[in-house]
Structure formats: structure tokens, C-alpha cells
DODRENBA-733005 format. One record per residue (C-alpha): residue in one letter; x, y, z. Coordinates in steps of 0.02 Angstrom, whole numbers, plus 50000, padded with zeros to 5 digits. Layout:
AXYZ/...
//
This chain:
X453835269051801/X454265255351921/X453225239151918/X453215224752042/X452405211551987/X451585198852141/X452225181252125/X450945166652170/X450935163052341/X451955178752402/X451705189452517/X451485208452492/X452575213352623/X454155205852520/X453145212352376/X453215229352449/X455055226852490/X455565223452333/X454645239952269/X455715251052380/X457295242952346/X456945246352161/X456395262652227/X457945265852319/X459015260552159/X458385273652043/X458825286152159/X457355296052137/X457165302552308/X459205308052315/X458815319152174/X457215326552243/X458305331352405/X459685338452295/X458655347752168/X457715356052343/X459025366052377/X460555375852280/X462205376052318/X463495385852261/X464825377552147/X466175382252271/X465365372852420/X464845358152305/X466755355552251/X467245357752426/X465975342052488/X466645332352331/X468445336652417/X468095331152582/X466965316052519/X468545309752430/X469815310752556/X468645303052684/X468355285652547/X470415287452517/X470655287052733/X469565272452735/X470175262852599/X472005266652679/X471385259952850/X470525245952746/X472345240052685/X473195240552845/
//
């Protein structure tokens, strides 16, 4: 359960920013989307794969 508590003299648009950044952290939503849908092991590995040589290219190009 996420709770935001209203400072004095703040508005509740940064109020309401803060929420969804503490939203956003617990990842709640990236689950939901995951969970909707299966996904064979095979392909899963296979995104993990690709996912990891794509951060190794751009930590390479990063360097140079």
C-alpha cells in the first residue's frame, strides 16, 4: 500500500507526482503487463539474449 503524505503548503500536483514515481518504483504495472500474457521459456531466454548483448554494445560504444 503506497501512501503520500501532503506536506503544508504543497501542491497536489507534486503530491501526485511523487505518488506515481513511487508507483513506478514498485513496478506494479510491469508485472501486470508481464503476468497478461505467457511466453514460452524458449522465447523468454531468447529476449534475455538479445537484451544482454544490446546493454554489452552500448556499454562498448560507451567506452570508446
Amino acid at each position: 500500500m503506497l501512501i503520500v503524505t501532503v506536506k503544508e503548503n504543497e501542491s497536489i500536483d507534486k503530491a501526485l507526482k511523487r505518488f506515481k514515481k513511487k508507483f513506478e518504483r514498485t513496478g506494479v504495472l510491469r508485472e501486470l503487463r508481464r503476468r497478461s500474457a505467457f511466453t514460452k521459456p524458449s522465447i523468454a531466454r531468447r529476449s534475455e539474449v538479445t537484451r544482454a548483448i544490446y546493454r554489452r554494445q552500448m556499454q562498448e560504444k560507451e567506452i570508446n
